[in-house]
C-alpha positions as CSV (number, residue, x, y, z in Angstrom):
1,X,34.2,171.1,42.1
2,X,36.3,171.8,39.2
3,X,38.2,174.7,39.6
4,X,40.9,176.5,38.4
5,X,44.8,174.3,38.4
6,X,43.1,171.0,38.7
7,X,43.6,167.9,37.5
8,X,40.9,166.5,35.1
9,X,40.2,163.5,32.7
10,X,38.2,164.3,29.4
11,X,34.9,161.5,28.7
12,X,34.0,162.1,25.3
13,X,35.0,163.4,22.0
14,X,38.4,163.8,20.3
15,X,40.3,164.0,23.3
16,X,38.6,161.1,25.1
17,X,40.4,159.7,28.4
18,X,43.1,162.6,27.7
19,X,44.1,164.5,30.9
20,X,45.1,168.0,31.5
21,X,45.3,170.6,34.1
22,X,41.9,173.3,34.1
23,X,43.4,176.9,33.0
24,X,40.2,178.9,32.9
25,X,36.4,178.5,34.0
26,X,33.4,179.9,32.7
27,X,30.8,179.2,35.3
28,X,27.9,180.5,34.0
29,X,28.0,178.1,30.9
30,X,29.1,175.4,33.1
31,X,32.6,174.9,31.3
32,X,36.5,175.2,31.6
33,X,39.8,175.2,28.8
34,X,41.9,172.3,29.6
35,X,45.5,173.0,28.9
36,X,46.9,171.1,25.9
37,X,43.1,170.1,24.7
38,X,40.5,170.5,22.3
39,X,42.4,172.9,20.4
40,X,41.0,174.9,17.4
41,X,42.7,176.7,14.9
42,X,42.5,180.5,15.3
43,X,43.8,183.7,12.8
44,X,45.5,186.4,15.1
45,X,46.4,189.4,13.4
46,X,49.9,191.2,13.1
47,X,50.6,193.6,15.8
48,X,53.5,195.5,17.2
49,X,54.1,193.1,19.8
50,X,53.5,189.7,18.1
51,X,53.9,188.1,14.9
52,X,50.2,187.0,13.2
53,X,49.6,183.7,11.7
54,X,47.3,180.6,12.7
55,X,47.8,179.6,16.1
56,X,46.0,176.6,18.2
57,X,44.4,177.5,21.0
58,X,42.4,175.3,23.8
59,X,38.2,175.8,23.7
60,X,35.8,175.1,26.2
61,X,34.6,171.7,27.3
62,X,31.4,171.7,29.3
63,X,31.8,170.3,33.1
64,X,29.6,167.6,31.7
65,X,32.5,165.7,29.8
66,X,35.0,166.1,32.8
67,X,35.5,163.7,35.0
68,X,35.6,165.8,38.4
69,X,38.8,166.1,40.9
70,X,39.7,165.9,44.6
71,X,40.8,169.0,45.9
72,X,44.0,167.9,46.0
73,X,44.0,167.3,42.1
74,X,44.1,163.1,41.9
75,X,41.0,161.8,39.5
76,X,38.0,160.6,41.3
77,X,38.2,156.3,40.7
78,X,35.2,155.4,42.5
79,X,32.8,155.0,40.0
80,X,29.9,154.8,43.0
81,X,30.6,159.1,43.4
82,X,29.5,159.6,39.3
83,X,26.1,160.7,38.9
84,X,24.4,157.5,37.6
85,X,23.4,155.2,41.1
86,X,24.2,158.1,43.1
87,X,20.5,158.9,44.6
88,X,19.7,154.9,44.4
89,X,22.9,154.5,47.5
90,X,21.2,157.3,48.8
91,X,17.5,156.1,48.6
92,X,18.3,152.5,50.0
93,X,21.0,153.4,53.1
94,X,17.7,155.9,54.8
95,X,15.4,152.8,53.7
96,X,17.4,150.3,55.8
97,X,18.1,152.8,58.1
98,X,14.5,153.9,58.9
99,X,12.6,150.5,58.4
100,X,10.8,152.5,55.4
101,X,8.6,150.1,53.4
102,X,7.9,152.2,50.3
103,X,10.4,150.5,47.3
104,X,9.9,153.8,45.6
105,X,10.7,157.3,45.3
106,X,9.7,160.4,44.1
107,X,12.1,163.5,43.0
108,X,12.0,166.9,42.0
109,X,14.4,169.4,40.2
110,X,14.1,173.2,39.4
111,X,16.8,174.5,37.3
112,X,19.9,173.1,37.6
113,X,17.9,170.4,39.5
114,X,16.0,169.6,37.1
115,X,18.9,169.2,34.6
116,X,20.3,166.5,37.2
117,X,17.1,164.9,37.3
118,X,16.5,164.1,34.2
119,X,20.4,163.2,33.2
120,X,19.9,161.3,36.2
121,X,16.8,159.3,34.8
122,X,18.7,158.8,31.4
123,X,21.8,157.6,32.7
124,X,20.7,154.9,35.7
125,X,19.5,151.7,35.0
126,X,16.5,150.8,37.1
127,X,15.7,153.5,39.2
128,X,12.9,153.1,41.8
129,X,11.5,156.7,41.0
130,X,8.2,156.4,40.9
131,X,7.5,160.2,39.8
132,X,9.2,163.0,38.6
133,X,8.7,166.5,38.0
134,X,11.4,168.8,36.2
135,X,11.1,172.1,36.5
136,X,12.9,175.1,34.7
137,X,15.8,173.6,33.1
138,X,18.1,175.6,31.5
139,X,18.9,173.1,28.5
140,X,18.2,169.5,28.4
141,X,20.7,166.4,27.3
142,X,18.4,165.1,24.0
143,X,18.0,161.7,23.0
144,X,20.0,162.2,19.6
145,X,23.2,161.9,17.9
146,X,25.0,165.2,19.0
147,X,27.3,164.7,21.2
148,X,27.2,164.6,24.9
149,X,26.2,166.6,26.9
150,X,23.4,168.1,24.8
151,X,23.1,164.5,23.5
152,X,23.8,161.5,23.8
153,X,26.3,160.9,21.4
154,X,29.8,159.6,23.4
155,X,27.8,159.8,26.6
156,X,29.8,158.1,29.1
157,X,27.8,155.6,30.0
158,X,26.7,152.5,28.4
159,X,23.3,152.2,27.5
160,X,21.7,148.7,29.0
161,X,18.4,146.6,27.5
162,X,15.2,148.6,27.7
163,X,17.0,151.7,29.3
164,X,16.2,154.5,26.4
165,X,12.7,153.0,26.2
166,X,12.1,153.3,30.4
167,X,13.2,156.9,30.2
168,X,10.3,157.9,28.0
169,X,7.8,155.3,29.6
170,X,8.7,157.0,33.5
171,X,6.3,159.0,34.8
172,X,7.5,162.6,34.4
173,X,6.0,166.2,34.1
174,X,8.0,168.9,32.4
175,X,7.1,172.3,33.9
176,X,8.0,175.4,32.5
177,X,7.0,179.1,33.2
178,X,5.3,180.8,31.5
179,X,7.3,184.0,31.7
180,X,10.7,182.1,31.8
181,X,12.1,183.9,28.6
182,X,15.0,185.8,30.2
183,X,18.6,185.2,29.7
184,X,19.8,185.5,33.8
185,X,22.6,182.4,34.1
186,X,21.6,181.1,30.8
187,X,23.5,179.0,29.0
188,X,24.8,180.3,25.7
189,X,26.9,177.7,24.5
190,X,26.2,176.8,21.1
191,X,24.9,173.3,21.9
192,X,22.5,175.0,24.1
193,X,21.2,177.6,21.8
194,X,20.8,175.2,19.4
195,X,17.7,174.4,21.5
196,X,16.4,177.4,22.0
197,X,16.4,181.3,22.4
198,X,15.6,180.5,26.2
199,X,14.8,178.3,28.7
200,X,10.7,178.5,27.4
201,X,11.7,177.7,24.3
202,X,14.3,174.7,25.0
203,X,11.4,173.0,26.9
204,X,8.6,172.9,24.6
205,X,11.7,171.5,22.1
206,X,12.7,168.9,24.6
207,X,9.1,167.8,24.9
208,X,8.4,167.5,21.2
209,X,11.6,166.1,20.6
210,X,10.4,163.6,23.0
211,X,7.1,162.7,21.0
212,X,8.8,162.7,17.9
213,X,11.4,160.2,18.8
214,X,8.9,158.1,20.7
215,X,6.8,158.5,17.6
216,X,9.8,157.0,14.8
217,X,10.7,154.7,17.3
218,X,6.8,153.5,18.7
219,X,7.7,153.9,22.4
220,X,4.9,154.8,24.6
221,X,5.4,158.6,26.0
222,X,4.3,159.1,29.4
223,X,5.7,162.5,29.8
224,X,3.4,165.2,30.5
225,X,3.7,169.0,29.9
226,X,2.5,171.7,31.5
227,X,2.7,175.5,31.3
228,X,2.8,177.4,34.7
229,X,0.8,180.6,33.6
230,X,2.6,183.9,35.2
231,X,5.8,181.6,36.5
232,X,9.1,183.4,35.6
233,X,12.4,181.5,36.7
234,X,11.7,180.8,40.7
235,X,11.2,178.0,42.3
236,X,9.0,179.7,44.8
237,X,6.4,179.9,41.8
238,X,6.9,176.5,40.5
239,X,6.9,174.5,43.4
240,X,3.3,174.6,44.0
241,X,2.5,173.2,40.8
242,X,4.8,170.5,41.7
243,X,4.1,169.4,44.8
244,X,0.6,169.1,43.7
245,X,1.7,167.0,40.7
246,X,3.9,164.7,42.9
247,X,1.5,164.1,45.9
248,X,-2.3,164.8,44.4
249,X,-1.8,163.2,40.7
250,X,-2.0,160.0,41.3
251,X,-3.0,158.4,37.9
């Protein structure tokens, strides 16, 4: 977890591969001001105490572009603990382990989960999902040229062969409630509200986004989208829906 004193190693943007130590957190937008970097120039005004003028200051950097920490501050080497592989190690250890003969999986998110899940998709090469369901998410990483996270612009990850073209041909349902307009833990970031007033809205984005891109590019779409009438944001309502996506759709 990235906390507060850390250690941590910048992925993208201007201060790529730069390190710093973490000297504030915002949680509920997912980000933290590293000391030293991505500075912006700000105006502070005279006072009795201090002398106005333009000053740099650090801004945030979302938790997304940081390359996490051990507790006890040293960088995280191992590139088999970053997110892309991380289920496939997972998947294959309990299918040697229980003699399973399926070569496939299926996953779901809700929320947050369901940002992993589909960062997850976009980033791994190959993975033996078979079908997905996202549910909920509070903002979505696009295929587009802003920059990472809310894109894929500087992503840290290298894009292999077909891998863009699997992530849109994988069998995935968005789901999104229907009442699922609030603001509770949403993020407010300007990347994210670029997408939408809330989490309703940056869904039905996402998805369009989706077909437009598959559209300019002719890729095939197998994404499906579906409204759950009366769902707010709980995964006790949108479950359900899932489970009956994951284990009755079949087509």
């Amino acid at each position: 977890m990235i906390k507060k004193g850390l250690k941590v190693r910048v992925l993208t943007g201007k201060d790529k591969k730069k390190e710093g130590e973490v000297i504030e957190i915002d949680r509920s937008n997912n980000r933290a001001k590293i000391k030293g970097l991505n500075l912006v120039k700000k105006h502070m005004k005279t006072t009795k105490e201090k002398k106005g003028g333009i000053i740099s200051k650090e801004n945030f950097i979302n938790f997304n572009t940081l390359m996490m920490s051990k507790s006890n501050g040293d960088l995280l080497k191992d590139e088999t603990l970053y997110l892309n592989d991380s289920i496939e190690y997972f998947f294959n250890f309990f299918k040697s382990k229980y003699k399973l003969h399926t070569n496939t999986y299926k996953i779901y998110g809700h929320s947050a989960g369901a940002q992993f899940v589909h960062r997850y998709l976009l980033i791994t090469q190959e993975p033996a999902v078979d079908q997905a369901v996202i549910a909920n998410a509070g903002w979505y990483t696009v295929i587009s040229d802003n920059n990472y996270p809310y894109g894929i612009r500087n992503i840290p990850v290298e894009f292999k062969g077909n891998q863009l073209k699997n992530f849109l041909d994988y069998r995935i349902s968005l789901l999104i409630g229907s009442d699922d307009i609030g603001n509770t833990s949403l993020n407010t970031s300007e990347g994210a509200m670029l997408q939408g007033l809330n989490r309703y809205q940056r869904a039905e984005n996402f998805f369009d986004y989706l077909l437009m891109y598959g559209e300019q590019k002719n890729l095939p779409v197998r994404w499906k989208y579906q409204v759950v009438e009366g769902a707010i944001h709980s995964n006790e309502k949108m479950a359900p829906s899932a489970f009956n996506i994951l284990f009755y759709d079949i087509k």
